[in-house]
N, C-alpha and C positions, 0 to 999 in steps of 0.2 A: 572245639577242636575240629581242625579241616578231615576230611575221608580220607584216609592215605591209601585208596584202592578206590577211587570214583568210579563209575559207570563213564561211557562214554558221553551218554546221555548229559549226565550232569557236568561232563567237562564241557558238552557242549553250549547247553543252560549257559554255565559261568565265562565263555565267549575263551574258553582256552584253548579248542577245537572248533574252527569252523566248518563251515557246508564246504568248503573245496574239499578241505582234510578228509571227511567224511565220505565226500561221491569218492576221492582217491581209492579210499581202502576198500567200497562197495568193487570200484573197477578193478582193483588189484585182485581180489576175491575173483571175481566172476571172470578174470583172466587167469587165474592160476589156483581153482579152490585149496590147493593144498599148501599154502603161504600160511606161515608160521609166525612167527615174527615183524611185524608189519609195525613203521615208525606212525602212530596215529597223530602227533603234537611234540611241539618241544618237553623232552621228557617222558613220554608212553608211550608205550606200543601195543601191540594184541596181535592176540594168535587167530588170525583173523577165520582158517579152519575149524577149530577148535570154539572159537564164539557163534559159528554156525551150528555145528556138531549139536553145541550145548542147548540151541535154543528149536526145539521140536518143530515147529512152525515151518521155518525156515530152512529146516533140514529136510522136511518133506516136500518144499516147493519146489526147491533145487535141484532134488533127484528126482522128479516128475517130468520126464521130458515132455510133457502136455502143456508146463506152465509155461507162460509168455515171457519173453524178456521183462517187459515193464514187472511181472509181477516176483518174478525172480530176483530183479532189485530192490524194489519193496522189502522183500523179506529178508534177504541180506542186509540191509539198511537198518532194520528193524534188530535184526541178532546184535548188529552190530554196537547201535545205540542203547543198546539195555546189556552188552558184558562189560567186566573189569577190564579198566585198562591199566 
C-alpha cells in the first residue's frame, strides 16, 4: 500500500517532484519564510514555514545571521526534503 503522507524526499526518489520543484520551494522559503502553503508537485503542497520550524537544524541556520547563503539553502533543502507533504 502507497504512503498517503510521503516525505518530500520520497516523492522526490519516485521522480514525482523534481530538482526545479524543489530549488522553487527552497526559493520561495528563503524569499518569504513565512509561506504557508506552498504547491510542491501536482497534488501536494507544504507548509513550507512550518517544515523549517519542524526540522531543528535548519531552524538554527536560518536564524543565524552568520550563516552563509549557500548554507542557509542547504538546510532549508534539507527540512524541506525530509517533511510531509
Amino acid at each position: 500500500m502507497p504512503d498517503l503522507n510521503p516525505t518530500v524526499g520520497e516523492l522526490f526518489k519516485a521522480k514525482a517532484v523534481t530538482d526545479d520543484e524543489v530549488n522553487a520551494a527552497v526559493e520561495a522559503y528563503l524569499a518569504k519564510p513565512e509561506t504557508d502553503a506552498h504547491p510542491i508537485a501536482d497534488g501536494y503542497s507544504l507548509d513550507l514555514a512550518a517544515a523549517v520550524a519542524e526540522h531543528g537544524w535548519a531552524s538554527q541556520v536560518v536564524a543565524n545571521p552568520e550563516s552563509s547563503p549557500g548554507l542557509k539553502r542547504s538546510a532549508v533543502r534539507t527540512a524541506i526534503l525530509l517533511a510531509r507533504a
